[in-house]
C-alpha positions in Angstrom: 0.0 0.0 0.0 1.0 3.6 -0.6 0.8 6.8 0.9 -2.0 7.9 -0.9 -4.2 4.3 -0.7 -3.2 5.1 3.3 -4.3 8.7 3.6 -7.6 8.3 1.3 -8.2 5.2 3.8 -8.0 7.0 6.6 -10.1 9.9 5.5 -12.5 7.6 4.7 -12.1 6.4 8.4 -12.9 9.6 9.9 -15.8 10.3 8.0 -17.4 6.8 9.6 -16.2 8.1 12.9 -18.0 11.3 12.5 -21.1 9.4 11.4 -21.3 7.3 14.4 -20.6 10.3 16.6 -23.1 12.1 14.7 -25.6 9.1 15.6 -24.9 8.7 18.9 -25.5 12.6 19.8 -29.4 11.8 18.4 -29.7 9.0 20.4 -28.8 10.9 23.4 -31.4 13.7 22.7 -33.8 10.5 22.9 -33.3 9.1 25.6 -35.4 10.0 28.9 -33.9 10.7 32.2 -34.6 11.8 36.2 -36.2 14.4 36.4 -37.5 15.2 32.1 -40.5 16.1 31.6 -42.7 13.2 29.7 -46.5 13.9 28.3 -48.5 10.6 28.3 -51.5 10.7 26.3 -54.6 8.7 27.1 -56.3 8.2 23.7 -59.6 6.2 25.1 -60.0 8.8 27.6 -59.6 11.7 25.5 -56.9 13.6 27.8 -53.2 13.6 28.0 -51.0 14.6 31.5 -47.6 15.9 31.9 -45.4 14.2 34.6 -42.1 14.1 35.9 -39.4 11.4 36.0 -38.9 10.1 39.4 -36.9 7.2 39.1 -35.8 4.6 35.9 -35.3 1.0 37.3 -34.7 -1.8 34.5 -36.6 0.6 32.2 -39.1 1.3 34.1 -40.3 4.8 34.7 -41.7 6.3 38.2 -43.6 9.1 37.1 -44.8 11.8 39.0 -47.9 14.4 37.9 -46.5 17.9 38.0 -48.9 18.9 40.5 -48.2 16.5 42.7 -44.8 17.0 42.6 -45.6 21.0 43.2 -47.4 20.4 46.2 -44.5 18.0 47.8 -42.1 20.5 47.5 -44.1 23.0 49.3 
């Protein structure tokens, strides 16, 4: 191999690396953690709530309602 198979190899290696980078900063604006804010809707019921993240355990979510969590810290 030469110097130029080498550099356009590597060039071609940093533009992966910024692709996964570039992936792995969405993901992180996904994810949900303590203390977000999550809306769940209730389609049957016709209304939808706002609650906060308490605590994630094996994936699953305490969720507090807003007010609730208002009046405890009062």
């Amino acid at each position: 191999m030469n110097v130029q198979e080498l550099s356009m190899r590597l060039e071609n290696l940093e533009h992966k690396v910024l692709q996964v980078e570039t992936k792995a900063d969405a993901l992180k604006q996904t994810s949900i953690q303590k203390g977000d804010k999550v809306k769940v809707v209730y389609p049957h019921l016709g209304i939808q709530g706002e609650y906060l993240v308490k605590k994630i355990d094996s994936g699953v979510m305490e969720l507090v309602a807003e007010e609730t969590m208002k009046k405890i810290q009062e």
